[in-house]
Biopython code that builds the backbone (N, CA, C, O; Angstrom):
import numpy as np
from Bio.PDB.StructureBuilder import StructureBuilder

atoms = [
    (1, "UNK", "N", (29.428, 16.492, -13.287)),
    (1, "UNK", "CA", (28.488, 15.630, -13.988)),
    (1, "UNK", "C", (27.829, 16.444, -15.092)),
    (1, "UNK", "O", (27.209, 17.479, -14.847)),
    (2, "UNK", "N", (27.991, 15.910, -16.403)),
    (2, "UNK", "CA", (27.018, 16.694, -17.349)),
    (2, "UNK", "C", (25.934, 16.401, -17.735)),
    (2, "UNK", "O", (25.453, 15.298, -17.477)),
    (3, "UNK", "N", (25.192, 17.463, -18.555)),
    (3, "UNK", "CA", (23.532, 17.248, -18.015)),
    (3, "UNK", "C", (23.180, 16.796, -18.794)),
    (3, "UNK", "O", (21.962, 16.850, -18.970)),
    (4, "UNK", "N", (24.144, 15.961, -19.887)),
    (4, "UNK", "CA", (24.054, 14.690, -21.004)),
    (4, "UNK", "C", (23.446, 13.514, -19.955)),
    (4, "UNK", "O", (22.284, 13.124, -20.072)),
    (5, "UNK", "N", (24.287, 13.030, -18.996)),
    (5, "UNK", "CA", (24.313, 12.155, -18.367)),
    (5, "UNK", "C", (22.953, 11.810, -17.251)),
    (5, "UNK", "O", (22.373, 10.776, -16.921)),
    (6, "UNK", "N", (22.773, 13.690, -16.788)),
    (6, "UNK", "CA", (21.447, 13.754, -16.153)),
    (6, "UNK", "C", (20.071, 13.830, -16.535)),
    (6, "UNK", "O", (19.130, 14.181, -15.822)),
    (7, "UNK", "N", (20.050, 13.507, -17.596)),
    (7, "UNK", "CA", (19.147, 13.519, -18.594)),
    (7, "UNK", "C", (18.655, 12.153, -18.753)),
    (7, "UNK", "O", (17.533, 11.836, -18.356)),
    (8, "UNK", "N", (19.644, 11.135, -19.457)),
    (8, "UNK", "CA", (20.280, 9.863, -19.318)),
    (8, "UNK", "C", (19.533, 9.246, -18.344)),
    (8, "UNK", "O", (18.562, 8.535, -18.603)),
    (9, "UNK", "N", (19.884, 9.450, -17.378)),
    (9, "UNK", "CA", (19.760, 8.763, -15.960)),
    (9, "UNK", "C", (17.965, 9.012, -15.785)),
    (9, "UNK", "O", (17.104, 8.141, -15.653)),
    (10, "UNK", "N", (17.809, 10.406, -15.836)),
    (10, "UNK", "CA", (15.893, 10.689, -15.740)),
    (10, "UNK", "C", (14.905, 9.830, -16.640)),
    (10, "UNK", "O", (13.828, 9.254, -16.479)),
    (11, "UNK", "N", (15.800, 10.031, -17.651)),
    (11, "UNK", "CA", (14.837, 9.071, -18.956)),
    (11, "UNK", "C", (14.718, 7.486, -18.687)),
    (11, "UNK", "O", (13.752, 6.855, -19.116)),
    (12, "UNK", "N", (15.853, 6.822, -17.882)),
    (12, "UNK", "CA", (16.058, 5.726, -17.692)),
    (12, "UNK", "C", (15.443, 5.248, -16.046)),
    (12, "UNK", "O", (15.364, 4.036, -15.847)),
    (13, "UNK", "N", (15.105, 6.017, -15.131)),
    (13, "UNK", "CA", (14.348, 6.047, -14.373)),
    (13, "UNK", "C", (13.046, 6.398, -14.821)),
    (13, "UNK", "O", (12.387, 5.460, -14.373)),
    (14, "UNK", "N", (12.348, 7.050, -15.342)),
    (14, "UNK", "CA", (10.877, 7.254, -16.116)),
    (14, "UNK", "C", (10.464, 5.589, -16.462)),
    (14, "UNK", "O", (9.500, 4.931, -16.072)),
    (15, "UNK", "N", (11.806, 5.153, -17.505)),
    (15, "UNK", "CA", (11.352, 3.437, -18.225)),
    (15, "UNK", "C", (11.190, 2.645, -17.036)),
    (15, "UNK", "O", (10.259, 1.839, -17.046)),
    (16, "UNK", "N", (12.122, 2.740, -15.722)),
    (16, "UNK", "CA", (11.948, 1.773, -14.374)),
    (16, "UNK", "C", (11.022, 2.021, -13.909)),
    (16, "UNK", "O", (10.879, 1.387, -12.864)),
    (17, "UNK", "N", (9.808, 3.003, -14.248)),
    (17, "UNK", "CA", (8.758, 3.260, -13.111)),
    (17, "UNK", "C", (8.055, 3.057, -14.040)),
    (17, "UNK", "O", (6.947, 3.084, -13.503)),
    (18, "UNK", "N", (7.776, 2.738, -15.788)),
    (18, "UNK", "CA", (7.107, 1.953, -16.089)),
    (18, "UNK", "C", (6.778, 1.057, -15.915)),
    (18, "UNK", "O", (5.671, 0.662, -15.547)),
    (19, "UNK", "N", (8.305, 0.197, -16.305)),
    (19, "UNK", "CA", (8.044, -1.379, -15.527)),
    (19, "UNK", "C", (7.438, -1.735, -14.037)),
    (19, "UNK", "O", (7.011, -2.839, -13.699)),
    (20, "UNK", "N", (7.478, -0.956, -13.501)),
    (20, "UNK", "CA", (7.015, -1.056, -12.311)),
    (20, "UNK", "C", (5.643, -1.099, -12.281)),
    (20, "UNK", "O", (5.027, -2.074, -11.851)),
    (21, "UNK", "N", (4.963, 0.211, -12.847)),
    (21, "UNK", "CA", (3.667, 0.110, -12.961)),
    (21, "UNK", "C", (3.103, -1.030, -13.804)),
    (21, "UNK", "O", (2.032, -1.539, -13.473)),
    (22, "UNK", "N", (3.782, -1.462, -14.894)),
    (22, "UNK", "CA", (2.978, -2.804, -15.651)),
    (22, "UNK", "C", (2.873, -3.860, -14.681)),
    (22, "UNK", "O", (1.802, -4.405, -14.415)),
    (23, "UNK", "N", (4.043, -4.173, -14.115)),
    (23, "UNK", "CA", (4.068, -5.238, -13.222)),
    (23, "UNK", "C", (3.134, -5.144, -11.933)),
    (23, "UNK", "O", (2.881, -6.294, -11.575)),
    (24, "UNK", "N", (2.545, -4.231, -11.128)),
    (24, "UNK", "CA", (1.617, -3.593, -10.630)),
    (24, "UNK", "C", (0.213, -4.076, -10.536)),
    (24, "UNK", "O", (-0.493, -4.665, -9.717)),
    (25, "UNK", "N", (0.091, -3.450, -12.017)),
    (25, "UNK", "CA", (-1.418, -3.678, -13.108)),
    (25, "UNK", "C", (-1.511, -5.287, -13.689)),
    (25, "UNK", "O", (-2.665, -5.709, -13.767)),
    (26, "UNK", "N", (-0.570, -6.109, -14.050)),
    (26, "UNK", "CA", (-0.362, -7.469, -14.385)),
    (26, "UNK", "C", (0.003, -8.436, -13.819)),
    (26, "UNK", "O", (0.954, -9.106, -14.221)),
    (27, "UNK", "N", (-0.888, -8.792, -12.446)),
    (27, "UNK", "CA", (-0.373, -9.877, -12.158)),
    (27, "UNK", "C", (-0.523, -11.624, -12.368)),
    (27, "UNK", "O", (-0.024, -12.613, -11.830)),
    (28, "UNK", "N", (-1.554, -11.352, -13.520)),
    (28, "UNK", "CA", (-2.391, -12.560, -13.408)),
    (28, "UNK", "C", (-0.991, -13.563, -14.738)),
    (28, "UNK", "O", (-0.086, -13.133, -15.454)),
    (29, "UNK", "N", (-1.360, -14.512, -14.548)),
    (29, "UNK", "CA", (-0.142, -15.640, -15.754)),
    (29, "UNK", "C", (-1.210, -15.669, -16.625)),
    (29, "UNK", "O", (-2.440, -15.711, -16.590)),
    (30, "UNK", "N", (-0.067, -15.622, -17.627)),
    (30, "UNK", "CA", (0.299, -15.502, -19.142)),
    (30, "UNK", "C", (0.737, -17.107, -19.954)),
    (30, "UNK", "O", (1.161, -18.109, -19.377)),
    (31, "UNK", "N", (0.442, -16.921, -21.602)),
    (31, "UNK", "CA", (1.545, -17.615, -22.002)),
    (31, "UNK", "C", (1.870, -17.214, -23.146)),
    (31, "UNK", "O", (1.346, -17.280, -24.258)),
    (32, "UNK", "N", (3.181, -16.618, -22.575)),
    (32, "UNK", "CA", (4.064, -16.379, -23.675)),
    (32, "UNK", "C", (4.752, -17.352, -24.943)),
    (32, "UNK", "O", (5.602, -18.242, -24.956)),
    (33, "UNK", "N", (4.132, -16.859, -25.713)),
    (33, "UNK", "CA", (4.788, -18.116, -26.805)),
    (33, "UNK", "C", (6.333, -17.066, -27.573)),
    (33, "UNK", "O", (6.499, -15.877, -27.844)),
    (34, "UNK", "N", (6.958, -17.991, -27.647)),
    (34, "UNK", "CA", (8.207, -16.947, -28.583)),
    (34, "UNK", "C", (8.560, -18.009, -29.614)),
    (34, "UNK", "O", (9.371, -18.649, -28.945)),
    (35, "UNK", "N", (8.512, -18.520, -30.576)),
    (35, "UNK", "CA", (8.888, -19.815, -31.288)),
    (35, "UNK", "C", (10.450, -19.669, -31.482)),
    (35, "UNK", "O", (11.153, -20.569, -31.023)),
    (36, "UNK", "N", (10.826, -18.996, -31.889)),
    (36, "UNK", "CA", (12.418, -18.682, -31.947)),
    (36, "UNK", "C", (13.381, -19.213, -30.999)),
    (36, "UNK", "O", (14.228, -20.054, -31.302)),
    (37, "UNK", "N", (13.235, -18.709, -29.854)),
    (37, "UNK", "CA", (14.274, -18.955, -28.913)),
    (37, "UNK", "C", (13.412, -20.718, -27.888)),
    (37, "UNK", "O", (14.190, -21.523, -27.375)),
    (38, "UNK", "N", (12.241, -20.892, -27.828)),
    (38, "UNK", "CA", (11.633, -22.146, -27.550)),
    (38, "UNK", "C", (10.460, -22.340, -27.612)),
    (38, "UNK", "O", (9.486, -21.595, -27.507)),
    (39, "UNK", "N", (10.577, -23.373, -27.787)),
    (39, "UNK", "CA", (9.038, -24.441, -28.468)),
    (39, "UNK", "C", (8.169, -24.531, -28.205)),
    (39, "UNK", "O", (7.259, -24.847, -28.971)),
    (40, "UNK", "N", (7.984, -24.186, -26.430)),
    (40, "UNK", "CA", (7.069, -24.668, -25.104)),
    (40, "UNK", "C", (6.620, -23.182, -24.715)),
    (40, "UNK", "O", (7.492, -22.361, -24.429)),
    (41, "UNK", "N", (5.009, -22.765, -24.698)),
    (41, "UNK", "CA", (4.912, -21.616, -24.546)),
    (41, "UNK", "C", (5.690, -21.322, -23.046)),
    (41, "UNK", "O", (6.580, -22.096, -22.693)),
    (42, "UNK", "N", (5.352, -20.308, -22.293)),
    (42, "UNK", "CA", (5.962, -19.936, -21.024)),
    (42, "UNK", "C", (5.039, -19.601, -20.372)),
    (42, "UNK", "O", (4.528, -18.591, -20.856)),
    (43, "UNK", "N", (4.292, -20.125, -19.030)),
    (43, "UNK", "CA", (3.188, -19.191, -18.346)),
    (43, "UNK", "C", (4.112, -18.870, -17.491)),
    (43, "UNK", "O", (5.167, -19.442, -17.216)),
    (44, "UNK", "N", (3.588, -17.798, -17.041)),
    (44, "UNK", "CA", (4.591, -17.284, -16.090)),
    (44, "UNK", "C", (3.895, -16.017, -15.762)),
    (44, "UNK", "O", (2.849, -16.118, -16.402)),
    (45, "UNK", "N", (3.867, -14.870, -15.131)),
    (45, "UNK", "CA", (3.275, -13.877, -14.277)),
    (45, "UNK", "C", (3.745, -12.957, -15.827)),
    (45, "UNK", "O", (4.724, -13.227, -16.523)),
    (46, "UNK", "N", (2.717, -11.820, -16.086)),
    (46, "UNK", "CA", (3.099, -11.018, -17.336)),
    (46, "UNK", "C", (4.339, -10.034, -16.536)),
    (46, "UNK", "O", (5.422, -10.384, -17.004)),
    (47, "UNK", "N", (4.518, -8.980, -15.541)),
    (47, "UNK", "CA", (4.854, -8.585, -15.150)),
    (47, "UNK", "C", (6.509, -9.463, -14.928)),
    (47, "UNK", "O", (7.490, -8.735, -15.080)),
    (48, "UNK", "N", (6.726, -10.661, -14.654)),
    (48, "UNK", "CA", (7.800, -11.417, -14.725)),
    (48, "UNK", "C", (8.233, -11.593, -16.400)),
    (48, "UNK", "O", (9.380, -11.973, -16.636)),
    (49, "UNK", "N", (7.494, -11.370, -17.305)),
    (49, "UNK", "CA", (7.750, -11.222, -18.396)),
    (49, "UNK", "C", (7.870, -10.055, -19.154)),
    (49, "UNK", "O", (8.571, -9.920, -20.157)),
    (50, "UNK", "N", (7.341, -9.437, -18.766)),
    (50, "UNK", "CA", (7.909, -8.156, -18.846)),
    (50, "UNK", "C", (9.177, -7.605, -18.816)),
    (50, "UNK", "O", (9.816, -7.053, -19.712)),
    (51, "UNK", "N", (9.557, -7.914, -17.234)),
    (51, "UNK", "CA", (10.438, -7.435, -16.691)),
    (51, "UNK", "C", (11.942, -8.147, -17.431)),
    (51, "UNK", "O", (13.070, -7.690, -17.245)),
    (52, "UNK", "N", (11.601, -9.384, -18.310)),
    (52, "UNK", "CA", (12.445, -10.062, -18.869)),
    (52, "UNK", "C", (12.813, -9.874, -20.209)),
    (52, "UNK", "O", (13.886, -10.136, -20.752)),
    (53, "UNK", "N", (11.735, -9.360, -20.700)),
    (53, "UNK", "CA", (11.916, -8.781, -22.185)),
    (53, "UNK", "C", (13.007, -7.201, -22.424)),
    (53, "UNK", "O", (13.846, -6.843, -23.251)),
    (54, "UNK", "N", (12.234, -6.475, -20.869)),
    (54, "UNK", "CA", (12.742, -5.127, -20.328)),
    (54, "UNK", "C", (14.681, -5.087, -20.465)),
    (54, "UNK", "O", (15.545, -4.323, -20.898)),
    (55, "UNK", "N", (14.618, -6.048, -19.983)),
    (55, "UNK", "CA", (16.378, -6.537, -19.080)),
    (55, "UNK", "C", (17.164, -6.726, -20.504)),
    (55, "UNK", "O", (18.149, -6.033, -20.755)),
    (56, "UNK", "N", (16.679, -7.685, -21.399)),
    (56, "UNK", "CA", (16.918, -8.173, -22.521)),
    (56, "UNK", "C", (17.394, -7.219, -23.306)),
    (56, "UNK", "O", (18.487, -7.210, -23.874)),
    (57, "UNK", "N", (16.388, -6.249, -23.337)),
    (57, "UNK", "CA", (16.858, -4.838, -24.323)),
    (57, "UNK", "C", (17.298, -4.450, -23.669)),
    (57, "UNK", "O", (18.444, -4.473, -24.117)),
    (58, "UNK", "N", (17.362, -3.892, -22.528)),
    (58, "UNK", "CA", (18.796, -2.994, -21.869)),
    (58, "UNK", "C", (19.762, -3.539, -22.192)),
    (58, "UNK", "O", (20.534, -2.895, -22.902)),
    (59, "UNK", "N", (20.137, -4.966, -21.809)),
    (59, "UNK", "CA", (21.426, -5.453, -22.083)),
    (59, "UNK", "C", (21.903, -5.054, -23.224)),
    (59, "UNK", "O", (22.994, -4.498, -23.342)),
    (60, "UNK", "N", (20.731, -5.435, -24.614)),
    (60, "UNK", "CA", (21.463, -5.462, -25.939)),
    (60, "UNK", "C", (21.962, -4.228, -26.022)),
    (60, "UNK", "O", (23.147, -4.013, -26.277)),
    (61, "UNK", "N", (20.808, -3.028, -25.744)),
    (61, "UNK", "CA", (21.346, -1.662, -25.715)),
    (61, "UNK", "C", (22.755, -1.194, -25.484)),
    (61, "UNK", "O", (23.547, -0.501, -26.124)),
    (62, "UNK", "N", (22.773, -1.791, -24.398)),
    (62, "UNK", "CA", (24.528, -1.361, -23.549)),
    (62, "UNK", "C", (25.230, -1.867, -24.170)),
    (62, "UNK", "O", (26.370, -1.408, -24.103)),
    (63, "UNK", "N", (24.993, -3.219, -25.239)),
    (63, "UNK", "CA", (26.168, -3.816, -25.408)),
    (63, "UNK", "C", (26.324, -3.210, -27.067)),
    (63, "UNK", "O", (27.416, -3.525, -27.539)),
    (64, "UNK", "N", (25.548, -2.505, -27.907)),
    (64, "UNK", "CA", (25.210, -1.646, -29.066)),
    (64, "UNK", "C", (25.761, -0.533, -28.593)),
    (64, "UNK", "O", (26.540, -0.066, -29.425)),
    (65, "UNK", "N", (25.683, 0.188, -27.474)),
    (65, "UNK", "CA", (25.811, 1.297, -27.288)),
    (65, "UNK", "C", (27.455, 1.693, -27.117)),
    (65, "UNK", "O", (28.102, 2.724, -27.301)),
    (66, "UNK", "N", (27.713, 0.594, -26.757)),
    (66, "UNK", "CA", (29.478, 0.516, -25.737)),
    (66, "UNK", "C", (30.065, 0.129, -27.238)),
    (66, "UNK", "O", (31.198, 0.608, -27.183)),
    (67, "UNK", "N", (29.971, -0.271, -28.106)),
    (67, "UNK", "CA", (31.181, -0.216, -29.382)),
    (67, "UNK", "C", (32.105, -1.473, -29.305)),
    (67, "UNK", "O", (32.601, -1.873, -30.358)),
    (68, "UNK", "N", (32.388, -2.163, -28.070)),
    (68, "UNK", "CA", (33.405, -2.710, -28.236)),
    (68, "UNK", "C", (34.503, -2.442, -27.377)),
    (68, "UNK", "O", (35.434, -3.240, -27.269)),
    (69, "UNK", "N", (34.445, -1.258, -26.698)),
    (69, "UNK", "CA", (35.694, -0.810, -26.379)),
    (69, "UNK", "C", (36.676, 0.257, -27.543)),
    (69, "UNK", "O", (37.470, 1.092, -27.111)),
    (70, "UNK", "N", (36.520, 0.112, -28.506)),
    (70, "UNK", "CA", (37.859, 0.143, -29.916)),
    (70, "UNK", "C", (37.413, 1.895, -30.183)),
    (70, "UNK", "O", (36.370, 2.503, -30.423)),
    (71, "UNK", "N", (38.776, 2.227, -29.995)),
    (71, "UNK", "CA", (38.828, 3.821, -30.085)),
    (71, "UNK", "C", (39.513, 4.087, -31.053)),
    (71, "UNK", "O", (40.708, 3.795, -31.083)),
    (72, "UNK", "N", (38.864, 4.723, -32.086)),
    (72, "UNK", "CA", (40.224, 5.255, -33.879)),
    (72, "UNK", "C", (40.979, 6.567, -33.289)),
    (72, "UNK", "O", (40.489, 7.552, -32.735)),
    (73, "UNK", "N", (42.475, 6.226, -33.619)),
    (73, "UNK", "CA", (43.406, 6.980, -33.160)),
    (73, "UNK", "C", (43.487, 7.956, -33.862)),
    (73, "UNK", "O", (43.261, 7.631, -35.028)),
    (74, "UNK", "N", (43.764, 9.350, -33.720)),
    (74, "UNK", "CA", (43.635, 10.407, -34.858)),
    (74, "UNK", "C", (45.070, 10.280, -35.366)),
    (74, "UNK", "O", (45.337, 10.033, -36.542)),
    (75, "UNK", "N", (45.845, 10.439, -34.540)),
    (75, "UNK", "CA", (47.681, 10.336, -34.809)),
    (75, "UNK", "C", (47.624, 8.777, -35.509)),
    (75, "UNK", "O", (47.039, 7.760, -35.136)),
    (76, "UNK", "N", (48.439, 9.033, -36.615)),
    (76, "UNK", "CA", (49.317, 7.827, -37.024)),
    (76, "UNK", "C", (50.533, 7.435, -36.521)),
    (76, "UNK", "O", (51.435, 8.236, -36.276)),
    (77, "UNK", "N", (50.621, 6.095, -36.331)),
    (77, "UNK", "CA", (51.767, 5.487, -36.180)),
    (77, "UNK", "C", (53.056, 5.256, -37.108)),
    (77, "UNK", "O", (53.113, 4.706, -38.208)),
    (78, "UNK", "N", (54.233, 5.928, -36.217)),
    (78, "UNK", "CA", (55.800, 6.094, -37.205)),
    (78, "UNK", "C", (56.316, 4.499, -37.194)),
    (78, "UNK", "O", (57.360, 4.184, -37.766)),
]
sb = StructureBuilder()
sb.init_structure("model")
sb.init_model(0)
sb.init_chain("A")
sb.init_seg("    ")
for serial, (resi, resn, name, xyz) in enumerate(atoms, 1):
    if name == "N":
        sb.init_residue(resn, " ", resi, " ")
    sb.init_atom(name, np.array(xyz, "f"), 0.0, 1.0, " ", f" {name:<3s}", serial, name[0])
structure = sb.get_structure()
């Protein structure tokens, strides 16, 4: 395992024990307004919103981070 990866992993456990603590400290409802994605604010627990905004960017992250899959070949094809 390289200590790219263990690094990685610490930094990304540090952000989970954030969320943890907001959600903790926030339990009282909210309303989230977002106009973009819908019309109707959202009450909902901040900490449940949080944790949804949290997820949201990880996903995009991973899916920014991962490329696609598509690897440039150094060799050309005969």
């Amino acid at each position: 395992m390289s200590f790219k990866a263990v690094l990685k992993s610490i930094a990304f456990l540090i952000l989970l024990f954030v969320m943890l603590y907001v959600g903790m400290n926030n339990p009282e409802k909210i309303d989230f307004s977002f106009p973009i994605a819908s019309r109707e604010k959202i009450h909902a627990a901040a900490a449940l919103i949080y944790f949804g905004v949290f997820a949201v960017g990880v996903l995009a992250g991973t899916m920014l981070h991962s490329g696609g899959g598509r690897k440039s070949s150094s060799s050309k094809e005969k």
